[in-house]
Structure formats: C-alpha cells, structure tokens
C-alpha distance (Angstrom), angle and dihedral (degrees) to the residues before:
residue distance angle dihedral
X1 . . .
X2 3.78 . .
X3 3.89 118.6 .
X4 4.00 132.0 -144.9
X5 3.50 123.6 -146.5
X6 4.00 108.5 -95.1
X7 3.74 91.9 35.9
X8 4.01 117.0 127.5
X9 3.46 112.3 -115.5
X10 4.08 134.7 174.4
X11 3.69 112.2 -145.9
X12 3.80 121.1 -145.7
X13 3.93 107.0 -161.2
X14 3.68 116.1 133.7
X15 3.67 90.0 -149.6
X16 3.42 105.3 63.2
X17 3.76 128.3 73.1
X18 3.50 90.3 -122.7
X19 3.68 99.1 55.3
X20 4.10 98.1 141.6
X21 3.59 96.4 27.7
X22 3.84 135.8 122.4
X23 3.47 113.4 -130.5
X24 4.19 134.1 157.7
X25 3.80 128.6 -104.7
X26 3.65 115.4 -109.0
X27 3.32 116.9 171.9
X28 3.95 136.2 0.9
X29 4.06 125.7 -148.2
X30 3.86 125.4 -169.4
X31 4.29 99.4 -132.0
X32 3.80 98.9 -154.3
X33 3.52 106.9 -106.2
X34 3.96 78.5 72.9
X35 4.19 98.8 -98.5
X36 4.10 126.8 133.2
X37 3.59 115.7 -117.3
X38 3.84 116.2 -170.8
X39 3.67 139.4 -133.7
X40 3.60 107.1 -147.8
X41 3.85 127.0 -172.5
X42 4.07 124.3 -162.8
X43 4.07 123.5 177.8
X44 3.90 95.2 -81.8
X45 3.56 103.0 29.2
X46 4.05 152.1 -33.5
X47 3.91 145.1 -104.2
X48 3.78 122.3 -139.9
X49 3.40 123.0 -158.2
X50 3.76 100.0 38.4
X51 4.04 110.5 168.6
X52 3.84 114.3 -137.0
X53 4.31 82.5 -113.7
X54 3.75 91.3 73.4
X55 3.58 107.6 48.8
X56 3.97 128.1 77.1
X57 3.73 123.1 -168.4
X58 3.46 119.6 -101.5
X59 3.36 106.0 -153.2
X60 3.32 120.9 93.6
C-alpha cells in the first residue's frame, strides 16, 4: 500500500523512539531502485527514511 503525504500512519521500527507511535507523512523521496521512502513527523520529532514495510495506516 502506497502512502500520500498527510496520511496517518503508525510506524513499527524497533529502533526508533517512536516505534508505536502515530505520526503524519511529510515528505516522499523516490530511492533509485524505484521504492518510496517516507518522511514522517510525530509531536516531538521525525524519522527520515522510513521504508513503505514499516508503516501501517492509521486510519481506520
């Protein structure tokens, strides 16, 4: 599933401190081998770089 920017999103990435945590796309960027990775902005901070793999839609 492709996201948008705007579109809720809960990111599962044991590495991050916001692992769990609803946040808002930001900004999307075309790697070269043709994937999405996401910008994704929470209350008290973002991650960059987000693959597709680690987000789930929020929106119910």
């Amino acid at each position: 599933m492709a996201f948008e920017e705007d579109d809720s999103v809960i990111l599962h990435d044991e590495h991050s401190e916001h692992d769990g945590e609803e946040g808002t796309i930001t900004q999307i960027v075309e790697t070269m081998f043709g994937d999405e990775n996401y910008t994704v902005s929470f209350e008290d901070g973002q991650v960059a770089g987000v693959p597709e793999d680690n987000l789930e839609s929020a929106e119910e």
